[in-house]
N, C-alpha and C positions, 0 to 999 in steps of 0.2 A: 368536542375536540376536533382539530383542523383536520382534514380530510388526508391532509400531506403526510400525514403522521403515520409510520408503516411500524407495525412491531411484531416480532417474532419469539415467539413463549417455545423455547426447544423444551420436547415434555419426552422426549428418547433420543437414544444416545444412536447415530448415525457414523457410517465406516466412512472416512474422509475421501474413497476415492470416489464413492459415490455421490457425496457431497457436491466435490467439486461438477464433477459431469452432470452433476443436476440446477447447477450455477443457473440455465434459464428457466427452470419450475421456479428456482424459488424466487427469481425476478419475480413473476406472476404473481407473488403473495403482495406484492405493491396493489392491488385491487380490495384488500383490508381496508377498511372505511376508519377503524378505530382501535387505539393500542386495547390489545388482548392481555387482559391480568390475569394472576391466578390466588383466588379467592383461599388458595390453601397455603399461601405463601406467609409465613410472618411478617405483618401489617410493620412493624418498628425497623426491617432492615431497608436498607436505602434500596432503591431500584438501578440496576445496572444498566446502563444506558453507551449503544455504539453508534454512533455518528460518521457514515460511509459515501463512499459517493453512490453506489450501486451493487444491487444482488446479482446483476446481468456478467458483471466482468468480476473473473476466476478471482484474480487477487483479494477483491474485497467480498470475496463470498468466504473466501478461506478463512480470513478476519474474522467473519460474522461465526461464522462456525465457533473457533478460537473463543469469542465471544460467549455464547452460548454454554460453550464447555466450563468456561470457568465458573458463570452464572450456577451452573447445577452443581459444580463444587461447592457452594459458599448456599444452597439452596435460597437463592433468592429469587427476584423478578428480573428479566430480561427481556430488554425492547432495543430494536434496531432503526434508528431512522435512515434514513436514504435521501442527499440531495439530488442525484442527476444532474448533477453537474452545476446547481444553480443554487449561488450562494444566497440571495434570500431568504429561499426557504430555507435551505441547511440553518441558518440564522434564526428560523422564524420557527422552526421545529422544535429546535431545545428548548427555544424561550417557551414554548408552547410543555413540552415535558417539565419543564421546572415547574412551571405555574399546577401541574396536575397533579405532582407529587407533593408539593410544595419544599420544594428545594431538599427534600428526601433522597436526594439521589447520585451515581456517580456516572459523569460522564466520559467518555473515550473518545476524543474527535481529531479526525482527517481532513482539516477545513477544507475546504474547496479552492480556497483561494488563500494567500498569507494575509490580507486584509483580516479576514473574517474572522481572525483569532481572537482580534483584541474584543469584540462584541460579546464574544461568545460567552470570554472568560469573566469582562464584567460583569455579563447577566449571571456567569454562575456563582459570583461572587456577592452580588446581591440577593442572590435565592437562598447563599447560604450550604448550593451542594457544591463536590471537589472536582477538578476536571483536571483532565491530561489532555495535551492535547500532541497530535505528531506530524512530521513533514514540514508540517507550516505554518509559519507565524512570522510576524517582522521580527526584525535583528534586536530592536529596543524593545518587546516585550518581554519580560522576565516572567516567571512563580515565584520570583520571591520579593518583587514588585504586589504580589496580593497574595501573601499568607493569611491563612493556611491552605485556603481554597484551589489556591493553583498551585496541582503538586510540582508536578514533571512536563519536559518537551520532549521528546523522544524523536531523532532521526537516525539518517543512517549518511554519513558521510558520501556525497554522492561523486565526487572528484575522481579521488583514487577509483570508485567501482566503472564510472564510465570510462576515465581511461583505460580500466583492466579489459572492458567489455571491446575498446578499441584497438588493443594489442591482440587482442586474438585473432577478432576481423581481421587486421594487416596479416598475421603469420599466415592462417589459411589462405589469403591472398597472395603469398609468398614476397611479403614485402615491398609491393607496388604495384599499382591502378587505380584507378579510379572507383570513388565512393559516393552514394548518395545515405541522406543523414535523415531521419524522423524524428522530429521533438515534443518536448511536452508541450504541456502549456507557458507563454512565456512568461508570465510573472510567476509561475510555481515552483519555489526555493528548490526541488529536486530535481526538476528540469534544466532550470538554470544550472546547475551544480554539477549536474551528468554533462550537458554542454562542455562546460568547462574543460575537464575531467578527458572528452573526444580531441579539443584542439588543442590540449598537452599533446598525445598522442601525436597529431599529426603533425606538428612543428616538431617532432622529434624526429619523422619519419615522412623526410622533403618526396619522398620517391610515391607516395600516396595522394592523389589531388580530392579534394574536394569537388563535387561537380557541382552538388547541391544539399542545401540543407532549409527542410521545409517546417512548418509546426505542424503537426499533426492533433495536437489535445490531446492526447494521450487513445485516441479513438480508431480502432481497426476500422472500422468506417470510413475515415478521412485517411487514416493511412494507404490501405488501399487504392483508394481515389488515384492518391501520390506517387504511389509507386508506379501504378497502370501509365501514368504520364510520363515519367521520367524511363519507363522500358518503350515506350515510344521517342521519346526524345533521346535519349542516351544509348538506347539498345547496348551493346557488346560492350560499350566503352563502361557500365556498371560492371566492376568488379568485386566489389562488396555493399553491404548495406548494413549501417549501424540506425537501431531503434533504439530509445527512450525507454521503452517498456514495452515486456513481452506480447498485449496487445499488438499493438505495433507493427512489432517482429515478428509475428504470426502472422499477420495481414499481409506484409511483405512477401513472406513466402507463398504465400495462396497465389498472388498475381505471377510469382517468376514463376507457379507453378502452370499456371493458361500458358504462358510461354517454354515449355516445358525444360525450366531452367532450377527447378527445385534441386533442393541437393546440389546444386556445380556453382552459383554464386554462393557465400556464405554471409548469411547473415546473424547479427547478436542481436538479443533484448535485456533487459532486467527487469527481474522480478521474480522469477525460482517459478512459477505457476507450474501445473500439472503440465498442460498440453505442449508448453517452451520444452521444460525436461525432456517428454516423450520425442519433440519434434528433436533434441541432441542424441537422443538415442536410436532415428533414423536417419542420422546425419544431415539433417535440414535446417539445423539449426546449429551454427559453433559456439554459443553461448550466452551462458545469463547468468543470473546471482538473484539469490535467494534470501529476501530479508526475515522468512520467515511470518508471513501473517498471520499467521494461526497464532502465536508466540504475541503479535502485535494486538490482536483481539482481544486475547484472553488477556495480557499481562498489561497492557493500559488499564484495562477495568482493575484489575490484582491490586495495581501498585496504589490507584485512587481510590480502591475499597479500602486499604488499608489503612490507609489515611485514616480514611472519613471514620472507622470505628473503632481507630486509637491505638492501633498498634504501633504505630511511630508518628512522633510532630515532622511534618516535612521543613516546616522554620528550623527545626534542630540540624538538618542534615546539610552536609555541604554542598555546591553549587554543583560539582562532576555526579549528583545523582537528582540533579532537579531540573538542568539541559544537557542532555547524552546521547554517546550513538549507541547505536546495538551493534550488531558483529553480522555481518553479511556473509556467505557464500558462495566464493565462485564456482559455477558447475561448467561441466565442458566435458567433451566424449570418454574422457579418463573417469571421473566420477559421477558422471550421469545414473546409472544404474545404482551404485551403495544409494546414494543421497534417493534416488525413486523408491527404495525398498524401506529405508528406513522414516521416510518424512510423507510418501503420499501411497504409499500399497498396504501400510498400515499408521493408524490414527497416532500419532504425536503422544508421548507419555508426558508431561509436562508438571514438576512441582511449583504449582499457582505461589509458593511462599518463597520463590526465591525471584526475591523481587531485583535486584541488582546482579543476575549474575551474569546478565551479558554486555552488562555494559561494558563500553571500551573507549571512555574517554568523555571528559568534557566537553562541548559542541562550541567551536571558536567562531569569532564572526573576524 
């Protein structure tokens, strides 16, 4: 078995906030040489399979978790791959689990890229297992272009949350100055979308400038980089700062905090993660939005178990439950604390069998 191939057998049940704050132990389980099975598992249930970019970064450890949970719901096998950001292996990983199970299995994938959909879905469609996949894919790949195998697409409308994430940045700014911008990656359908979503925002709101807007890849790493630069280049004239993703917007704040500017410029991210929330609730952060990944972990795998063992034909169901969004959350100092008590200081109560109830709509192109 490829060496690339990282899996995780959750064998106890773990409290999420520890979870998350232990996001880089469980990077280190990347040094697993070969998917770990369990020998006590019934051999006839398909293997449940997450496809992630990284155990390193909060949001996709939340998933994996999410992941996990449902897995012991349903007591079957669970295995997590990991690209790190590089879509041939993420490519070359599932082709590698399908061929081990032999098409035995469901998978949950976050491609890497929107390219990497279309491979993905073929290969799972010749193996014979059912995939979901979320964020991204091009506009022309359907699931119902290859029933029954491909169930569902799952995103989250990123327009509306980025401009939301933009109008708060402006109010805390008291409706004008100047702003530098962190983005995703550029071909990544939620990067592009969140974009968008910022220069609604600010063609609405002439009294806000643009000073700069850089890509970041979604990586505190490179965002910091960025940031460090533009408080050199811009100093005082940065009046806000909108991130992509709460990565990001964390890193952001780390630099304006060397300059001890933490807390007095206001910056957003998205993504709902632990440490964004915490950082709203020391006022270093004015906001983010929570897609919920635990919810994304567990209920991609749900909806493509379901599938796969007959509880519903996805061919039977109509098109608003085969490409959909889910229902996001905007957090901000008003609700930071309900939303920390009820979603990350205690583990998520989740009915795995309700498989459509967040959807909120059709995914339009």
């Amino acid at each position: 078995m490829t060496k690339h191939i990282l899996a995780v057998t959750m064998r106890r049940s773990l409290g999420r906030r520890d979870f998350l704050k232990g996001a880089t132990l469980l990077g280190a389980a990347g040094a697993f040489p070969a998917i770990i099975t369990s020998r006590s598992l019934a051999q006839d249930k398909p293997t449940v399979v997450n496809s992630i970019r990284s155990l390193s970064n909060p949001y996709h450890a939340t998933w994996n978790k999410g992941g996990a949970a449902f897995a012991k719901s349903v007591g079957t096998e669970y295995v997590t791959l990991v690209t790190e950001g590089n879509s041939e292996k993420g490519i070359a990983d599932i082709k590698a689990i399908l061929a081990k199970t032999g098409g035995n299995c469901v998978v949950n994938v976050d491609p890497n890229d929107s390219p990497d959909a279309r491979p993905i879905v073929e290969a799972c469609k010749a193996a014979g297992a059912y995939v979901v996949t979320q964020w991204n894919k091009p506009a022309d790949l359907h699931p119902w272009d290859f029933d029954p195998n491909y169930v569902a697409h799952i995103s989250f409308s990123g327009v509306p949350y980025g401009k939301a994430m933009a109008e708060t940045l402006i109010k805390a700014m008291g409706g004008k100055g100047g702003i530098v911008a962190l983005g995703g990656i550029e071909s990544n359908v939620p990067a592009i979308e969140r974009k968008a979503g910022l220069e609604e925002a600010l063609k609405a709101n002439p009294d806000v400038k643009l000073l700069d807007m850089q890509v970041a890849n979604w990586s505190a790493t490179e965002a910091l980089e960025k940031t460090n630069a533009w408080v050199t280049q811009f100093g005082d004239e940065i009046g806000g700062i909108w991130a992509a993703n709460d990565d990001m917007a964390l890193a952001a704040v780390e630099a304006l905090r060397a300059e001890g500017r933490a807390g007095k410029v206001p910056v957003t991210g998205i993504d709902g993660i632990q440490l964004a929330v915490e950082a709203i609730q020391k006022g270093e952060l004015a906001g983010t939005v929570a897609w919920d990944p635990y919810w994304q972990g567990g209920m991609g795998l749900s909806i493509g178990y379901h599938a796969k063992t007959g509880t519903f034909d996805p061919a039977k169901e109509g098109h608003e439950h085969r490409e959909f969004y889910g229902t996001g959350v905007i957090i901000s100092a008003e609700n930071a604390q309900s939303f920390y008590d009820s979603n990350i200081k205690s583990e998520p109560q989740l009915d795995w069998n309700d498989i459509w109830g967040r959807v909120s709509g059709q995914i339009k192109y």
